[in-house]
Structures are given as C-alpha cells and as structure tokens.
N, C-alpha and C positions, 0 to 999 in steps of 0.2 A: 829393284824389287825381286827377291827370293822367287823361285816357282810353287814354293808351298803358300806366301801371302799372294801371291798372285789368283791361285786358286779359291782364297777366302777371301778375296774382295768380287770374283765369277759368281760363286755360291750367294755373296750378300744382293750384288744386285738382282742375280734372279729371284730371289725371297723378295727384293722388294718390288720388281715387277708383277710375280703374282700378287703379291699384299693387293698393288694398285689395279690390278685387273680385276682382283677379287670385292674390294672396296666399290670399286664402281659399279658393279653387278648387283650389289648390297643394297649402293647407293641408289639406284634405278629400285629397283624390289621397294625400295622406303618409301620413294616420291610418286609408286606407281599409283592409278594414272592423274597426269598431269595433259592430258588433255582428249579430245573425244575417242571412244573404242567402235572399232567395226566389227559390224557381227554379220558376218557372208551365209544366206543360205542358198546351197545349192539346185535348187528347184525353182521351175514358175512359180509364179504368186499363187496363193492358195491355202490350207489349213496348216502347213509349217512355218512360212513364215508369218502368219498372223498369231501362233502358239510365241514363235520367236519374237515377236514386237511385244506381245503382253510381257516375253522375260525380260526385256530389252529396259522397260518403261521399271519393273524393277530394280534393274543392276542398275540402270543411271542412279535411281536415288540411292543405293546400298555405297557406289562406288564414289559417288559426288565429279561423276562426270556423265555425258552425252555418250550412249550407248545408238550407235546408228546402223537400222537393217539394212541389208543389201541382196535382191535378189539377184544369183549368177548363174542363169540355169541354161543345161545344156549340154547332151551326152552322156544323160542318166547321175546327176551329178559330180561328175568329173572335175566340166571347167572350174566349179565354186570352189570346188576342194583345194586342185591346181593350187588356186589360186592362194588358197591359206598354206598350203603345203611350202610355198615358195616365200613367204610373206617372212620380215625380221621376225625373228623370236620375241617381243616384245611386252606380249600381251594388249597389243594393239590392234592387229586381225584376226578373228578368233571364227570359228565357223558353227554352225546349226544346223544338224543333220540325225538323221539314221545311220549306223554303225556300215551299213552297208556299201557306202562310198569309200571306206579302207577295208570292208573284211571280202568284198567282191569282185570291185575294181579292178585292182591293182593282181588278182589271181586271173583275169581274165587277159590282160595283157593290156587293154585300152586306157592306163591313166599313168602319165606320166609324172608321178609319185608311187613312192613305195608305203606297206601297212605301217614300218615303222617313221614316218618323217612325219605324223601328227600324234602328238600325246592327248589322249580323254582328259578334260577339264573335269565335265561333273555329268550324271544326269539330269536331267528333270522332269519325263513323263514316259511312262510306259503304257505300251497299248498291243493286245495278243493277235494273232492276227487270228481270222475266221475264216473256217472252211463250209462253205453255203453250197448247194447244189438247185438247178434248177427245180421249180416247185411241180412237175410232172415226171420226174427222172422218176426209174425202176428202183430205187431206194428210197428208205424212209429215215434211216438212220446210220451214222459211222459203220457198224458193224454188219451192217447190210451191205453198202457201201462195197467192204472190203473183201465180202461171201460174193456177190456181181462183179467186181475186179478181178478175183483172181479166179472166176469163171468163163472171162469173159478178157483175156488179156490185151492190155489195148484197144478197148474198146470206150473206156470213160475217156471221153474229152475235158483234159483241164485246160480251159481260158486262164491265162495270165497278162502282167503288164508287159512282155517283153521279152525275150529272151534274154537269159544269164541275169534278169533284174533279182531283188531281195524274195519279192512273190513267187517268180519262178521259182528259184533254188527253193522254197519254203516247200513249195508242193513236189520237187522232187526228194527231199528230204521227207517228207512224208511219208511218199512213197514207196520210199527205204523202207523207212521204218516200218510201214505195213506191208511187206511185202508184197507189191505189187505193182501192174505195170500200168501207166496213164499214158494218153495220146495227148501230150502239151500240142496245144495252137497258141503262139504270143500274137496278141493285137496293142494297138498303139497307144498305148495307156490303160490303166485300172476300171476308167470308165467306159471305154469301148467292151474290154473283158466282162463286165458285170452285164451290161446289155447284151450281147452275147448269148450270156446266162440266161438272164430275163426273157430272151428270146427262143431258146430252145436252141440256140447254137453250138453251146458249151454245155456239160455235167456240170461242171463244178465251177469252182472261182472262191480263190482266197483274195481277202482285204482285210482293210482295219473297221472296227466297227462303224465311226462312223459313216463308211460307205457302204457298207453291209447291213449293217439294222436298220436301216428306213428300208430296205426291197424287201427282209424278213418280216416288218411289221404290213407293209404291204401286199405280202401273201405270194410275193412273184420271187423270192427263194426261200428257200429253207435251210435254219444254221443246223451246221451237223457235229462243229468242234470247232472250240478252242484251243490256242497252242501253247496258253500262257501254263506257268505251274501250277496257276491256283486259278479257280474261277474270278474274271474281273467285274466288279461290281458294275458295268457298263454293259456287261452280258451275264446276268447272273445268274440266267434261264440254261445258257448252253453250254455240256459238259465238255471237259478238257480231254484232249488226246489220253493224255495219263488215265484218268477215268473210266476211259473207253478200254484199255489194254494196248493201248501205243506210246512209246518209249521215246515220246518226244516233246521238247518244250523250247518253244521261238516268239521272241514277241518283239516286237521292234522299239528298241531301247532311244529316244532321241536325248540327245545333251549337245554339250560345246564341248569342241575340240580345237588346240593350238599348233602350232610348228612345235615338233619335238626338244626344240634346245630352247625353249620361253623358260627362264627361271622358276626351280620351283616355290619358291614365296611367291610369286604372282599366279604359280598354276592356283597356290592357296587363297589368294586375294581373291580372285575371281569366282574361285570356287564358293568360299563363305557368303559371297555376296549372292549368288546361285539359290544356296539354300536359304537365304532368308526370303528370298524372291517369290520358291517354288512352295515352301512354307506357310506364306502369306494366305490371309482369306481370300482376296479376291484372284488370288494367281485360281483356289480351289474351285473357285465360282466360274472361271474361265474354264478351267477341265471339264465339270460336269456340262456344259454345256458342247464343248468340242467332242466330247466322249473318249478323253483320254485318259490317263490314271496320275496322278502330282505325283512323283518317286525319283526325290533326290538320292543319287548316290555322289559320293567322295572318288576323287580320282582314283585311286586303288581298286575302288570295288567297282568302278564302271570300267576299268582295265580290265578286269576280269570276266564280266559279260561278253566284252567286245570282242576279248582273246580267246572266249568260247564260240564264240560267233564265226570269230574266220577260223580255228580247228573244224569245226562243221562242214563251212562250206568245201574246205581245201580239200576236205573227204568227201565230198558230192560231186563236187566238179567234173574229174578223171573220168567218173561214170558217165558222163552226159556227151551227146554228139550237138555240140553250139555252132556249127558253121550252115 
C-alpha cells in the first residue's frame, strides 16, 4: 500500500469514527429519557424543593418519565451542585437552584466545581428580593435610608443569611450602588436575620417576599425596595430600587441546571418540557400561593441572567473583607 492510500484509508476510518461517535450522541438525544431523571436541589427541605416537586410532577408527564427530588443540602449549596457538576452529561442529574451556587461559589474559593462546568437548562420562577427595615428604625423610606447612611457611616446594621451568601452580596451590592457604608452582621440563616430585624437587632434584612411580607403585613418590618426591574405583582405596593434613584436590579432567578457537556437536544428536551410545566395553570396556582413569579426563560436567555449575575458579584467581591 502506497503512503498516499495509506493516508486515505487513516482519513476514512477517522470520518467513520466520528460518524459513530456522532451517531450515538444523536442516538441517545432521540431515545432521551428512557428511564427515571434526577432533579438535586441543593438546600434543606423547604419552599425550593417543594417549587421543585410541583415542576418535577410536570416534566414526568411532558417527559413520559419519573422525574425524582433529591434534597443535598449542605455548605450553602455546594455539596448539591458538587454533585451534578460531576454527574455524566446525560440529562439524567439535572439540579434546582438559585444562580447563586455558580455565580458565588466557586468566586469564593469553597466549591470544588467551576462557573463554567454546569450549563442553564431553563428558568422557571423569578422572585426580587426586598429590602425591609426594622419598623422603629430612624427611616421611613429608601431615600431617607440613604440621607441616615451616609450621615451616619456604618452605623446601619444589615442582618443577613451568612456571610458571602446571595443576600449578603445583594445588600453589599446595594450599597455600592448607593453609596454607602452598612455594618453586615451574618446570622445563621435568613430566619434568624429577619428576627434579628423584628427584634431591634439589625436595620435592615433582605429576603424574598415570601419571608418578608407576612412581618410587613404584620407591622414588625417595613418594605423599603424592591430589586427586581419592574414592580412584582407579589409586592406591588413596594417601589424598586430603580424608582427610588438606585441603579440596581437583583432578583433571584431559580431554574435547572446540567453538567456542561449534556447534549444540546436534551439541553432542548428538557428545556420544552420546562416550559410547558411552568405554563401550566396549576404550576400558576402554585406560584401565587408560594409568592414567586412563573418566568420561563430558554437556555440562552437564562445564560444571560446568570452571566450578569456572576459579572456583579465578581465586581463586589474584591471590595469585601470575608475572613
């Protein structure tokens, strides 16, 4: 055999290698799924993974398989993630989160996965987070707020869940934004932070609404802003940062996220089935009740949130003393 046919039988078998490698990627994408899906969220049991069983109970019937929750909580969502971050690309462990377990994480140094090792499937609820102050504090409103802040520097105490958590970075990103300076105390979770509040411990305290408007309708805080870009019908009394003259908008986007190399016809499979899920009447009848907002996005455009999400943080961070 010649070294030029030699050549052109090298060249055929690798064409026909990829062909067969390509073929069965296809061929998997075709048959997907053929048997039950795992959906990991990274938190105690609580109002995400009970948002996630209601999508869950959707995509089995969209998908015509067993869509099954997992809760893996533990190290501010870390281990869940972990754990999808390392899982086959399949479209078989798929994870249920806040953006914030790739866009904070992995900048902080504590998750052994990086932002890019999970691709955004889809979203499906958006909810802005609120900034509430205790209902005796020397302000009445945002712009009072921020005339007593910068009179007064480090002297407002923000309660938060944590240090370096989504809440934290939110209310220092804030405070960027308004220039000015807040004394953070992190306690051990959202609901010690809001008691805190309620008590006269802390100024302030961001959350999502449904942990913030039952203590506003109850008189023991008062909302002072929203961070969404537009008022959300769940808070449709209290004006957004924008509004106010602060150049900021944060709302905590949840959807499903996979291992970064899961084909994309399955990123697509799941995704469709997503939206027909979050679509649905009763998925809406779920929301108004949890107090979150139904907002499917497509993998594209929930890339884009997410990719504005950790730009933000990556810019807040440097400023911050976390040790």
């Amino acid at each position: 055999m010649t070294m030029h046919s030699s050549r052109r039988v090298a060249r055929a078998l690798l064409l026909a290698l990829g062909a067969a490698l390509g073929g069965g990627a296809h061929a998997a994408a075709q048959s997907y799924p053929d048997h039950p899906i795992t959906l990991i969220v990274p938190y105690a049991p609580g109002a995400t993974d009970q948002e996630a069983r209601r999508l869950a109970d959707g995509m089995s019937r969209e998908l015509g398989q067993t869509v099954v929750v997992e809760n893996r909580a533990g190290a501010g969502g870390v281990i869940g993630t972990q754990q999808v971050a390392r899982a086959k690309p399949d479209g078989y462990t798929l994870l249920y989160a806040a953006p914030a377990v790739i866009t904070v994480a992995p900048l902080l140094g504590n998750a052994q996965y990086r932002y890019e090792d999970l691709v955004p499937v889809a979203r499906s609820t958006t909810s802005p987070h609120v900034l509430a102050s205790r209902s005796d504090a020397p302000f009445q409103t945002l712009p009072q707020l921020v005339d007593y802040a910068r009179q007064n520097p480090g002297k407002v105490v923000f309660g938060s869940s944590g240090t370096g958590t989504a809440v934290h970075l939110a209310g220092e990103a804030f405070a960027r934004a308004a220039g000015i300076e807040l004394n953070h105390v992190p306690y051990r979770g959202l609901a010690p932070a809001i008691t805190a509040a309620v008590g006269g411990f802390a100024d302030l305290v961001i959350g999502l609404p449904v942990a913030i408007k039952p203590q506003v309708d109850g008189g023991k805080l008062r909302a002072l802003a929203q961070f969404g870009a537009s008022r959300a019908a769940t808070v449709a009394d209290v004006p957004t940062l924008q509004e106010q003259g602060i150049d900021l908008t944060l709302s905590v986007d949840i959807g499903v996220f996979a291992p970064a190399a899961t084909p994309p016809d399955i990123v697509a499979r799941i995704g469709a089935a997503i939206e027909k899920t979050v679509q649905s009447p009763g998925f809406a009848e779920f929301a108004q009740a949890a107090v979150v907002i139904p907002s499917y996005l497509d993998s594209a455009g929930y890339r884009r949130i997410v990719d504005d999400e950790r730009k933000l943080y990556a810019e807040v961070l440097p400023t911050l003393k976390l040790d």
